[in-house]
PDB file of N, CA, C and O in Angstrom:
ATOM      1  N   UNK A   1     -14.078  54.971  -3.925  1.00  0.00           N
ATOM      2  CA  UNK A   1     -13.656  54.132  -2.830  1.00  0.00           C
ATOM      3  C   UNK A   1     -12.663  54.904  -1.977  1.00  0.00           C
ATOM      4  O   UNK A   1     -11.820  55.655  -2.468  1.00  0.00           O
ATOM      5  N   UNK A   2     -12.820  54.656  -0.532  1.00  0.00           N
ATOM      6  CA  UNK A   2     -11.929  55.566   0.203  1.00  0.00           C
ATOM      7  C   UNK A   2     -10.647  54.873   0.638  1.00  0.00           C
ATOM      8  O   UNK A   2     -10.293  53.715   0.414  1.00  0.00           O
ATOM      9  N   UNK A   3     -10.090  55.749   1.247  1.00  0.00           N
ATOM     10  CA  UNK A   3      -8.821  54.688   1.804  1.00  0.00           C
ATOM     11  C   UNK A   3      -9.062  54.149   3.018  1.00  0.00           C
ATOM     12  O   UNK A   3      -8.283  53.250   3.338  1.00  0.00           O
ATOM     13  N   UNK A   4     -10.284  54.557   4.127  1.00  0.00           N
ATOM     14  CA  UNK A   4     -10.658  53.476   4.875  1.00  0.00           C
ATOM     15  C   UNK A   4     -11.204  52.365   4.416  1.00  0.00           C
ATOM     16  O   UNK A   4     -11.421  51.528   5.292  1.00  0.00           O
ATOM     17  N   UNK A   5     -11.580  51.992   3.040  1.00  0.00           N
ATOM     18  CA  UNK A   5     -12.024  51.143   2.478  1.00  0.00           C
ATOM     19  C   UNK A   5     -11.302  49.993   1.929  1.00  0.00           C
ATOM     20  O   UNK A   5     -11.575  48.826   1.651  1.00  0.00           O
ATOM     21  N   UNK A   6     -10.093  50.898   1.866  1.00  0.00           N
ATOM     22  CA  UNK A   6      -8.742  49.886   1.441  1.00  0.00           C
ATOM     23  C   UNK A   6      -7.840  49.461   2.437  1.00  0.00           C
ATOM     24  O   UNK A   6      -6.942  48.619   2.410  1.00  0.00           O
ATOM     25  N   UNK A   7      -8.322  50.330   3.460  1.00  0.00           N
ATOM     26  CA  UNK A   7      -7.173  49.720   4.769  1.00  0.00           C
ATOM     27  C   UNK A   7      -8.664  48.415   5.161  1.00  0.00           C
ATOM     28  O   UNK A   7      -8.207  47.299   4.916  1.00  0.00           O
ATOM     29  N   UNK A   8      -9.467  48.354   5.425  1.00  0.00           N
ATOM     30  CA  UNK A   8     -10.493  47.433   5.588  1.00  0.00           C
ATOM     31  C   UNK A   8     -10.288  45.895   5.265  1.00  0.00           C
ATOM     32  O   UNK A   8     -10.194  44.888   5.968  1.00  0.00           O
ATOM     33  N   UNK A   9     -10.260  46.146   3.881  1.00  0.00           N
ATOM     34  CA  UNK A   9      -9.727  45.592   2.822  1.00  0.00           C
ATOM     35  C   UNK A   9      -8.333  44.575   3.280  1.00  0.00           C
ATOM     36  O   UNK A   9      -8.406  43.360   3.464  1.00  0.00           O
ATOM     37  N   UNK A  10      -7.384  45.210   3.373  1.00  0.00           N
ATOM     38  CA  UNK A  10      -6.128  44.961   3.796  1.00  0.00           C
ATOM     39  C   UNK A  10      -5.859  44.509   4.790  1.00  0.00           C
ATOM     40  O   UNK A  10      -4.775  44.018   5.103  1.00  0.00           O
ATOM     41  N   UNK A  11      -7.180  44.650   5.678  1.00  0.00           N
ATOM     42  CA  UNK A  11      -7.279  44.183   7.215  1.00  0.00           C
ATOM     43  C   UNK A  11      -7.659  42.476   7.387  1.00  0.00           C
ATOM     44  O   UNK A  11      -7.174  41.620   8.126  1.00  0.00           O
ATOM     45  N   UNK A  12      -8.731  42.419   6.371  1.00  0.00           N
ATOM     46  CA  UNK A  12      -9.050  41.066   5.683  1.00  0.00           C
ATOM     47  C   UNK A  12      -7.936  40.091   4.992  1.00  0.00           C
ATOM     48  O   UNK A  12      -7.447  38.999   5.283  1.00  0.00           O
ATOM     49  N   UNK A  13      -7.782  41.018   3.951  1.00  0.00           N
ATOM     50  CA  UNK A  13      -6.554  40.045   3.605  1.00  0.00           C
ATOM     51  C   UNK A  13      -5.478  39.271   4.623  1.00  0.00           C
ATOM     52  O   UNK A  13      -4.931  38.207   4.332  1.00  0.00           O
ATOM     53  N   UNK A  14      -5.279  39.992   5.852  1.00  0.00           N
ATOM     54  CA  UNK A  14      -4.399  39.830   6.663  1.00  0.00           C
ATOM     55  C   UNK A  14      -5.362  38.606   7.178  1.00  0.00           C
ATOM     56  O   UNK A  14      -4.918  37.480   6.951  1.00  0.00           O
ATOM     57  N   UNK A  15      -6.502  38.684   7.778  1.00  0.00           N
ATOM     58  CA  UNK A  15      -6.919  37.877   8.449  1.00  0.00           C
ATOM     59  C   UNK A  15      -7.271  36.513   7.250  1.00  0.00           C
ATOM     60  O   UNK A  15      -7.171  35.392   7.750  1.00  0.00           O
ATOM     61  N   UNK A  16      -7.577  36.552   6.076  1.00  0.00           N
ATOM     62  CA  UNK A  16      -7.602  35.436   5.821  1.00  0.00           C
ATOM     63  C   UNK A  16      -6.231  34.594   5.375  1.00  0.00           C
ATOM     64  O   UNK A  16      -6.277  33.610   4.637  1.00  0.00           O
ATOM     65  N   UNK A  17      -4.937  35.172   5.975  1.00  0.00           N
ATOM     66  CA  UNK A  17      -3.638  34.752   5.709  1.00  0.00           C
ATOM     67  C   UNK A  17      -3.546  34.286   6.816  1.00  0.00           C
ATOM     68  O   UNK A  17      -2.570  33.559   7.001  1.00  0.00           O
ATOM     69  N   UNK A  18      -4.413  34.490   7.867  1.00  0.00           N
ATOM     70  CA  UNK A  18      -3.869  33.406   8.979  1.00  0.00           C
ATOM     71  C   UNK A  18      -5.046  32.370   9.115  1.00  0.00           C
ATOM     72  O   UNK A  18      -4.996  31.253   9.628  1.00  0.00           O
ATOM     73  N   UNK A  19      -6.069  32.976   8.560  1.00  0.00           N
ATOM     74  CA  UNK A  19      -6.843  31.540   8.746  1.00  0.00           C
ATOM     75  C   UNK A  19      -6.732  30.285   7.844  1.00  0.00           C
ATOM     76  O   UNK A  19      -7.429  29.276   7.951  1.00  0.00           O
ATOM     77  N   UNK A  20      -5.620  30.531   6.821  1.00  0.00           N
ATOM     78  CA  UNK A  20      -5.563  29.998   5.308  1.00  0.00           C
ATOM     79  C   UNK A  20      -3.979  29.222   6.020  1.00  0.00           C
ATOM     80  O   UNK A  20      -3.620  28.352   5.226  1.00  0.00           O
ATOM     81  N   UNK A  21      -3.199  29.292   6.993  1.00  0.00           N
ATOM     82  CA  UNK A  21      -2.213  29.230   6.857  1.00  0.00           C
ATOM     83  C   UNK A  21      -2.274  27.496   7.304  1.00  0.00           C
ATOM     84  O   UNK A  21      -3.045  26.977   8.110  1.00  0.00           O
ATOM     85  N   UNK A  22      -1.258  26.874   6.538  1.00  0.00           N
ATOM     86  CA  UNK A  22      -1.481  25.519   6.654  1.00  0.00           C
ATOM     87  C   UNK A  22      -2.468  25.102   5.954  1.00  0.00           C
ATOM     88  O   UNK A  22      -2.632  23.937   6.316  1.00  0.00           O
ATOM     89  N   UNK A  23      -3.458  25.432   4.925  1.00  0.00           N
ATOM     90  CA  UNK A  23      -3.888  25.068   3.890  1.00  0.00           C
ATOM     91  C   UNK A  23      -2.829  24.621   3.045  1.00  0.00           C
ATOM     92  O   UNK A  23      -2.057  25.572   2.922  1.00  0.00           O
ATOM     93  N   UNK A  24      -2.397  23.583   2.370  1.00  0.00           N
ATOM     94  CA  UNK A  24      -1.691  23.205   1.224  1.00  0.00           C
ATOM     95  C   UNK A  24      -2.010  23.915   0.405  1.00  0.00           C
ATOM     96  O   UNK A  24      -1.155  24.746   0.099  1.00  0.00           O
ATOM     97  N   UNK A  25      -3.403  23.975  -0.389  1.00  0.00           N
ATOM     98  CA  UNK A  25      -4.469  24.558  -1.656  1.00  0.00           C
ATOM     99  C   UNK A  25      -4.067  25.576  -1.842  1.00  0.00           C
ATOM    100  O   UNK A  25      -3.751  25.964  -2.967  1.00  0.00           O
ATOM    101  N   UNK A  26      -3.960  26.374  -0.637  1.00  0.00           N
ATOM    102  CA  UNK A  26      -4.046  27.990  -0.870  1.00  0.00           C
ATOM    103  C   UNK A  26      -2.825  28.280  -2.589  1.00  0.00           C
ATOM    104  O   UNK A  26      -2.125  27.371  -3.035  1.00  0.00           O
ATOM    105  N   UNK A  27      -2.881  29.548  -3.151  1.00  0.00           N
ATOM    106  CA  UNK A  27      -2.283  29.525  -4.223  1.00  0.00           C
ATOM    107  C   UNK A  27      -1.913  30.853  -4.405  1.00  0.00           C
ATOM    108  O   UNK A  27      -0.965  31.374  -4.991  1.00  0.00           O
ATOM    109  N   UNK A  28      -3.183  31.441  -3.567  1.00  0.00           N
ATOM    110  CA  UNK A  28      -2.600  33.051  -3.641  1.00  0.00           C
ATOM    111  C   UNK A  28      -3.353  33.653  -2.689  1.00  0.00           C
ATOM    112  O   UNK A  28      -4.019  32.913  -1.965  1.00  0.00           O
ATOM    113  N   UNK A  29      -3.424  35.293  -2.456  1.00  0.00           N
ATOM    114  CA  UNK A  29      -4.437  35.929  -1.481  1.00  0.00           C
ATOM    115  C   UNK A  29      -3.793  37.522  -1.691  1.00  0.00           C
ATOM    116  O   UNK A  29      -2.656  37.945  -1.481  1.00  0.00           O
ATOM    117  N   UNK A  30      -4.988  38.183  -2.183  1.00  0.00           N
ATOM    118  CA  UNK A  30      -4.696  39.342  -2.653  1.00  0.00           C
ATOM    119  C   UNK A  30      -6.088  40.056  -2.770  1.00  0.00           C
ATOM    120  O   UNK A  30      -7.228  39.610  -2.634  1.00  0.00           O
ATOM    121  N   UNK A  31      -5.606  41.357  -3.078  1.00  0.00           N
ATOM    122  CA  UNK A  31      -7.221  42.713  -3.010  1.00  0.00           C
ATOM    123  C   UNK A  31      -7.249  42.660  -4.332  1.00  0.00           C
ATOM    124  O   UNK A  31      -6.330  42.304  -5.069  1.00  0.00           O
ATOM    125  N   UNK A  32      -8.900  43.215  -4.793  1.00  0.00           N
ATOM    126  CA  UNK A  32      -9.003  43.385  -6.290  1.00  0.00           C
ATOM    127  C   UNK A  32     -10.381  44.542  -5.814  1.00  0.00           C
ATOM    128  O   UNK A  32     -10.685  45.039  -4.730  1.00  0.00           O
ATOM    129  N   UNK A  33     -10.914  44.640  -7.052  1.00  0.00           N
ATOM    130  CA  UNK A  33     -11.890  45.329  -7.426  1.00  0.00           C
ATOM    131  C   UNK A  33     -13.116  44.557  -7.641  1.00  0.00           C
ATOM    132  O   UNK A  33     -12.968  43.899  -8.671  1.00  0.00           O
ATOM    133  N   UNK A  34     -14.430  44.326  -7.035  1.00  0.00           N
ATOM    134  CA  UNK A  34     -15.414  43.873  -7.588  1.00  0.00           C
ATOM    135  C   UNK A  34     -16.785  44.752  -7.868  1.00  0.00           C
ATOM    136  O   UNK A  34     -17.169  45.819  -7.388  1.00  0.00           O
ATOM    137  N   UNK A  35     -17.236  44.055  -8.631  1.00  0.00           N
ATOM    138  CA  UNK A  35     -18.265  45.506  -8.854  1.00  0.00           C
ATOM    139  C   UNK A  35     -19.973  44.709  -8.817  1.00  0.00           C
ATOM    140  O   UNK A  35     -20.244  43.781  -9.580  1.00  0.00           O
ATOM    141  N   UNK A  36     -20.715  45.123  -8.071  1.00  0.00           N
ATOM    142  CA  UNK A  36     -22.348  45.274  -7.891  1.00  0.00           C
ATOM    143  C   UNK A  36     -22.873  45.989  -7.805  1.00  0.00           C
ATOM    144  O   UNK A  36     -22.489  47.098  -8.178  1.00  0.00           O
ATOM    145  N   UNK A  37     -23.804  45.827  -7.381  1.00  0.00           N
ATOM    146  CA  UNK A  37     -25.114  46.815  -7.356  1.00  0.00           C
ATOM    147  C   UNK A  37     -25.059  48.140  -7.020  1.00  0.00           C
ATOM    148  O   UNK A  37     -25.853  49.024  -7.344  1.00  0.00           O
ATOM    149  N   UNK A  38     -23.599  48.263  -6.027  1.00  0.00           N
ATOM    150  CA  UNK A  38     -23.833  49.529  -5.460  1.00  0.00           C
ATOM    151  C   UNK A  38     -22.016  50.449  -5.777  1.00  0.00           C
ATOM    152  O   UNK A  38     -21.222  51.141  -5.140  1.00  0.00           O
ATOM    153  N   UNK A  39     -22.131  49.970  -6.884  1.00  0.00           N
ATOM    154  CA  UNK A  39     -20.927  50.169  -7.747  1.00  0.00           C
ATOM    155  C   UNK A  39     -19.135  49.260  -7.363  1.00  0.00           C
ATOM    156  O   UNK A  39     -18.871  48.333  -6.596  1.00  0.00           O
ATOM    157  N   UNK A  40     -18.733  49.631  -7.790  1.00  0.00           N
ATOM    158  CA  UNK A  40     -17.185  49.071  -7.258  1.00  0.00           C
ATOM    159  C   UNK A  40     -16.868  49.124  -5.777  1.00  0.00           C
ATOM    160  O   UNK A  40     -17.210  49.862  -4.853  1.00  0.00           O
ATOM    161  N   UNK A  41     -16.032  47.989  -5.909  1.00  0.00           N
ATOM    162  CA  UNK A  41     -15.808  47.955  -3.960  1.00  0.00           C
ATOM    163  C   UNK A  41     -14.381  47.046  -4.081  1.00  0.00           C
ATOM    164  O   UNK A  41     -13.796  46.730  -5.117  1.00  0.00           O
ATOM    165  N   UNK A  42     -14.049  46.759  -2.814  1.00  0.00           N
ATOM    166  CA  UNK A  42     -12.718  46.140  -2.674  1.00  0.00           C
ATOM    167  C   UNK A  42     -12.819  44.367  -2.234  1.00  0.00           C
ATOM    168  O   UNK A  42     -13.433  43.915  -1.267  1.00  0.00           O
ATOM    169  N   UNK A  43     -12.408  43.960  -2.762  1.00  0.00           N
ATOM    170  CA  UNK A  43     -12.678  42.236  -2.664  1.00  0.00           C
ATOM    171  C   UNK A  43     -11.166  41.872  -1.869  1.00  0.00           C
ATOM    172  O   UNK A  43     -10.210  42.639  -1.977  1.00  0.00           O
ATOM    173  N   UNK A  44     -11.112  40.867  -1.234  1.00  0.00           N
ATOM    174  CA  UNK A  44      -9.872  39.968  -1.333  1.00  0.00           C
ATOM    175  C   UNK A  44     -10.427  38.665  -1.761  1.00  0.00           C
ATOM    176  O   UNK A  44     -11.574  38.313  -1.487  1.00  0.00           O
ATOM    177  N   UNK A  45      -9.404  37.811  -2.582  1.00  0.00           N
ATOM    178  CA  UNK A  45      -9.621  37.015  -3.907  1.00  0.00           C
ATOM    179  C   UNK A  45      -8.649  36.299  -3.173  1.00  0.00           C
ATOM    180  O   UNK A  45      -7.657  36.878  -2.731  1.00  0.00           O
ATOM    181  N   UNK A  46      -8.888  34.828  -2.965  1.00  0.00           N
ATOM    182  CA  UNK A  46      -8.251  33.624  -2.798  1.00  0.00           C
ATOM    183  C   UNK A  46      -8.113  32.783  -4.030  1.00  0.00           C
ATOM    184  O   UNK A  46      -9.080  32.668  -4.782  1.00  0.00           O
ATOM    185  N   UNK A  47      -7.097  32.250  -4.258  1.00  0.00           N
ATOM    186  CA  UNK A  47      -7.299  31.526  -5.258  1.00  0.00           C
ATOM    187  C   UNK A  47      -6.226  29.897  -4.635  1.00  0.00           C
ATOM    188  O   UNK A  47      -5.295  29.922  -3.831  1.00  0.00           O
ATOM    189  N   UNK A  48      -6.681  28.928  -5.202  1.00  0.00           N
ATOM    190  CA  UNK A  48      -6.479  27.698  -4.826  1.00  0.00           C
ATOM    191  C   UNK A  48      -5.921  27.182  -5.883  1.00  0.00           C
ATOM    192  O   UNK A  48      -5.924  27.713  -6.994  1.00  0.00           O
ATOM    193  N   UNK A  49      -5.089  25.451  -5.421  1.00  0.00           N
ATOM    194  CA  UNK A  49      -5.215  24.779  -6.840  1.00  0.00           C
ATOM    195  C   UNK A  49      -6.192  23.958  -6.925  1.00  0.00           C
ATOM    196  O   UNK A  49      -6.700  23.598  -7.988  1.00  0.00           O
ATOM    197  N   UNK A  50      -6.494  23.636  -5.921  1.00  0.00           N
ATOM    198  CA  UNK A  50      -7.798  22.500  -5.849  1.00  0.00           C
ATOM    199  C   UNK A  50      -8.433  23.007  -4.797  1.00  0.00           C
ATOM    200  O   UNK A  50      -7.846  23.823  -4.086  1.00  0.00           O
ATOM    201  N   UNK A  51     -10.212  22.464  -4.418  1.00  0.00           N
ATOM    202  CA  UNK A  51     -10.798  22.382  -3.857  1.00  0.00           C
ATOM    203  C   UNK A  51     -10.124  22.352  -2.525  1.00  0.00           C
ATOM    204  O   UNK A  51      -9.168  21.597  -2.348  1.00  0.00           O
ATOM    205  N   UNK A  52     -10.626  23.232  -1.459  1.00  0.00           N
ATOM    206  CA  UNK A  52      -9.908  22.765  -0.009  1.00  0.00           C
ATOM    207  C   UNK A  52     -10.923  22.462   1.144  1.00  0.00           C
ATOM    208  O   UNK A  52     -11.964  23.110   1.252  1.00  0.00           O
ATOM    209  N   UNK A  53     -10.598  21.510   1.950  1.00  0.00           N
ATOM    210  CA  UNK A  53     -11.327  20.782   2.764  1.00  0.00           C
ATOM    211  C   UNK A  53     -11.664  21.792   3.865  1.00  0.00           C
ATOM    212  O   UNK A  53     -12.240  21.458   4.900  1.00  0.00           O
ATOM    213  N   UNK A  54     -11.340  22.840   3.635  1.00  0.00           N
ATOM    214  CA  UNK A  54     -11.889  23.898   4.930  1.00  0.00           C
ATOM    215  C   UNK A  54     -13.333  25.247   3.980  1.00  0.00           C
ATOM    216  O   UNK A  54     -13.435  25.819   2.895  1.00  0.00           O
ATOM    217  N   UNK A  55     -13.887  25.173   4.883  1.00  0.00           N
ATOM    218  CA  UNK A  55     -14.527  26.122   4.451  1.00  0.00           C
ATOM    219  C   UNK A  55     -14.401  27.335   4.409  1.00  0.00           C
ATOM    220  O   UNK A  55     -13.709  27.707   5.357  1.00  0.00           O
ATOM    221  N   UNK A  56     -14.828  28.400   3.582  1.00  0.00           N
ATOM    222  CA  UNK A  56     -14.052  29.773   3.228  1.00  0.00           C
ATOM    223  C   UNK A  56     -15.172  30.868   3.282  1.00  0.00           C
ATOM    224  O   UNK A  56     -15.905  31.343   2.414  1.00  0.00           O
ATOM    225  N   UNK A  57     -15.027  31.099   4.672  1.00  0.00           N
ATOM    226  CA  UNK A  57     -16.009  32.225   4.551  1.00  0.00           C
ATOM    227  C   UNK A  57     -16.552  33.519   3.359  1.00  0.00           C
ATOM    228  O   UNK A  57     -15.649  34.118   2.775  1.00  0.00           O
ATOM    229  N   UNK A  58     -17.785  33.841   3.092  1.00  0.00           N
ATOM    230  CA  UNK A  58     -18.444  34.433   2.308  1.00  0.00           C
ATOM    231  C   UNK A  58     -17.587  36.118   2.395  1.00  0.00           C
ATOM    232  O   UNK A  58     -17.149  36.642   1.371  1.00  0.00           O
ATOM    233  N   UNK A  59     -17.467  36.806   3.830  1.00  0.00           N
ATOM    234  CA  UNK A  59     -16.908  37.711   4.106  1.00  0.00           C
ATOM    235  C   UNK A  59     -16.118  37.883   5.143  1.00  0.00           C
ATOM    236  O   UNK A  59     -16.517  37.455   6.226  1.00  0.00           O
ATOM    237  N   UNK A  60     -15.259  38.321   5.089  1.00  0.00           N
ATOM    238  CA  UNK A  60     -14.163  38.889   6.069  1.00  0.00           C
ATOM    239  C   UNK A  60     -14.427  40.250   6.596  1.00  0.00           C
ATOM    240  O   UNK A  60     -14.297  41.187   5.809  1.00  0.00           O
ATOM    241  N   UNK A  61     -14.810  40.506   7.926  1.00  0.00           N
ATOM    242  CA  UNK A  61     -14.411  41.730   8.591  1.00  0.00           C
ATOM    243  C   UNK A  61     -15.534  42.505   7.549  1.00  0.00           C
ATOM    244  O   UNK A  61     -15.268  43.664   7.231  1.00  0.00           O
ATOM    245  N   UNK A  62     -16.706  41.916   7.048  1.00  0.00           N
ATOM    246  CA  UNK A  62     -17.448  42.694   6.496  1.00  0.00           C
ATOM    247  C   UNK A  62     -16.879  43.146   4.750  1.00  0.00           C
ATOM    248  O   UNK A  62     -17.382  43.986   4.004  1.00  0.00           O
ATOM    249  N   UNK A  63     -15.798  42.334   4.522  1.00  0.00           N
ATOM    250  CA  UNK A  63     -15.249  42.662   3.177  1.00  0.00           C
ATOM    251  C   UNK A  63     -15.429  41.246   2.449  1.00  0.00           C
ATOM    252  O   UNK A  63     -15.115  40.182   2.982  1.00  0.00           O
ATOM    253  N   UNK A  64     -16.056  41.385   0.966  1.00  0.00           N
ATOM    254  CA  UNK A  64     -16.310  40.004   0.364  1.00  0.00           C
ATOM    255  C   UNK A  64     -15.288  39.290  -0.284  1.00  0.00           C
ATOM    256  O   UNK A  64     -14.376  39.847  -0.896  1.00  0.00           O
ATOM    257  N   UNK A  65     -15.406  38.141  -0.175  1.00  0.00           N
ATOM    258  CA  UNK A  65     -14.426  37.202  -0.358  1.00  0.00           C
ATOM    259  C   UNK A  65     -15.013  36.331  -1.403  1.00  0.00           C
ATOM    260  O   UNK A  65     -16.073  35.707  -1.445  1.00  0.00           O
ATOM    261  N   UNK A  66     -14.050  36.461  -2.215  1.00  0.00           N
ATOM    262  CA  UNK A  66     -14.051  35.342  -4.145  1.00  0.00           C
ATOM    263  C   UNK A  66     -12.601  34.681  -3.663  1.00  0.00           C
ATOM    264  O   UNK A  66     -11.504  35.048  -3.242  1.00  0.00           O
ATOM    265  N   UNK A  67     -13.543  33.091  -4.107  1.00  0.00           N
ATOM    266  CA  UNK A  67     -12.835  31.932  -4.149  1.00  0.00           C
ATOM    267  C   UNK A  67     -12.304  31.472  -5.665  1.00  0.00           C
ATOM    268  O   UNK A  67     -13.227  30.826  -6.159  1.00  0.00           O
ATOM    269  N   UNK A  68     -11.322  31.538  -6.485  1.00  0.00           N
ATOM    270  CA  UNK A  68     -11.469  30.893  -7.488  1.00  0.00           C
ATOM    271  C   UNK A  68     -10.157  29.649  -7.059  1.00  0.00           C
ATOM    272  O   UNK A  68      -9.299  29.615  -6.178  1.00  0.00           O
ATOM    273  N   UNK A  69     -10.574  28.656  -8.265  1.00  0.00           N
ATOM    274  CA  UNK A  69      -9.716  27.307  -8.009  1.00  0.00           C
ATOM    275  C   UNK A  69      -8.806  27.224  -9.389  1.00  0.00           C
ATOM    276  O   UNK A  69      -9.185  26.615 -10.389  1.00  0.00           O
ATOM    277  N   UNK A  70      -7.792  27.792  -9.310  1.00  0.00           N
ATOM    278  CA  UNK A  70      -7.019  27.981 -10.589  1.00  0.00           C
ATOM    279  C   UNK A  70      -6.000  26.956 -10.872  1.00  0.00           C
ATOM    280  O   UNK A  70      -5.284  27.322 -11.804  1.00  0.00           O
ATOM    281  N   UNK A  71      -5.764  26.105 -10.524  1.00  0.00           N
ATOM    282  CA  UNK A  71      -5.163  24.838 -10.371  1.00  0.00           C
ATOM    283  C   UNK A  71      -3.332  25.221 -10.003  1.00  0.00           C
ATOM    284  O   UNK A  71      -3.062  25.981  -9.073  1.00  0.00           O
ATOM    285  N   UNK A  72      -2.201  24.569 -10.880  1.00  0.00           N
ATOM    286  CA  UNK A  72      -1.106  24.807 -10.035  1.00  0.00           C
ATOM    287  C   UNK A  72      -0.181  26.187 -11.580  1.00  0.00           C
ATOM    288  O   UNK A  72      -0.271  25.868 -12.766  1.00  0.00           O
ATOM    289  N   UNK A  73       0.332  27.113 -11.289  1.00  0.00           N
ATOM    290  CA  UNK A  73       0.345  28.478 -12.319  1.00  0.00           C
ATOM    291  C   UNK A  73       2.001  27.954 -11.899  1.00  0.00           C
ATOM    292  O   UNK A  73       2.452  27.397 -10.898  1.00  0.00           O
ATOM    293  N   UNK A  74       2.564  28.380 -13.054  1.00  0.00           N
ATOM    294  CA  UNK A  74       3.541  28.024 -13.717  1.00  0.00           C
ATOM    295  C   UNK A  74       4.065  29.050 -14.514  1.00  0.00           C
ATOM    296  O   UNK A  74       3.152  29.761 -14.933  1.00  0.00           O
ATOM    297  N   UNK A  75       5.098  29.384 -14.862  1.00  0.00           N
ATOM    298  CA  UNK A  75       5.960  30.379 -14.940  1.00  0.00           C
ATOM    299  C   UNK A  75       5.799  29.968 -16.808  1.00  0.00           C
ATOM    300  O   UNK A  75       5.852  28.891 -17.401  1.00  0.00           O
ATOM    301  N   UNK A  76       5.587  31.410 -17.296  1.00  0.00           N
ATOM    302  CA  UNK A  76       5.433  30.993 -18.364  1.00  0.00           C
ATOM    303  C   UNK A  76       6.863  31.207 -19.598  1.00  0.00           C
ATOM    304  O   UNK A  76       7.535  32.223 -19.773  1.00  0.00           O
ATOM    305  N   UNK A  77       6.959  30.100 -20.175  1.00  0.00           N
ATOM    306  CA  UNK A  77       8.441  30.405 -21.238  1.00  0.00           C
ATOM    307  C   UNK A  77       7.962  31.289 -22.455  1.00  0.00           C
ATOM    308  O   UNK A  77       7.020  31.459 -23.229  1.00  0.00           O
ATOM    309  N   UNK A  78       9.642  31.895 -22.009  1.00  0.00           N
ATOM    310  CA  UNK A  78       9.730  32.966 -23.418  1.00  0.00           C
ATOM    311  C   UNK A  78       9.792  32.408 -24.533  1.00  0.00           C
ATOM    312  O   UNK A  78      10.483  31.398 -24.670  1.00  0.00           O
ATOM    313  N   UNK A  79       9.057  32.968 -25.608  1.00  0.00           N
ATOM    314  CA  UNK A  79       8.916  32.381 -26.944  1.00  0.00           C
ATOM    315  C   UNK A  79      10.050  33.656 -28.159  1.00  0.00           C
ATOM    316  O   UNK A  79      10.141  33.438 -29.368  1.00  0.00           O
TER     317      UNK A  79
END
């Protein structure tokens, strides 16, 4: 993966931080790694607590976009 691939990447993320903004749901928005057919590539990964009443495009700027719905994350205590 190149680093135009990650500035790409990063370009997306940006844009789905403003299309996300004023979503309540939203929970997070960040780059990862996904991997298909044509080996590893760069994702940005939304994650929610619930379902959100807007729809979430498939790709950004040509970069793919994973929705997961992880509900509300909580700081975890030391044991």
């Amino acid at each position: 993966m190149s680093d135009s691939e990650l500035e790409k990447a990063r370009a997306a993320k940006a844009e789905a931080k403003l299309l996300l903004q004023g979503v309540k749901e939203t929970n997070g928005i960040g780059i990862g790694l996904g991997i298909g057919r044509k080996g590893p590539r760069y994702i940005v990964k939304i994650n929610f607590t619930e379902a959100p009443d807007i729809v979430v495009p498939d790709k950004i700027n040509g970069v793919e976009v994973v929705v997961n719905i992880v509900g509300h994350i909580k700081k975890r205590r030391k044991e």
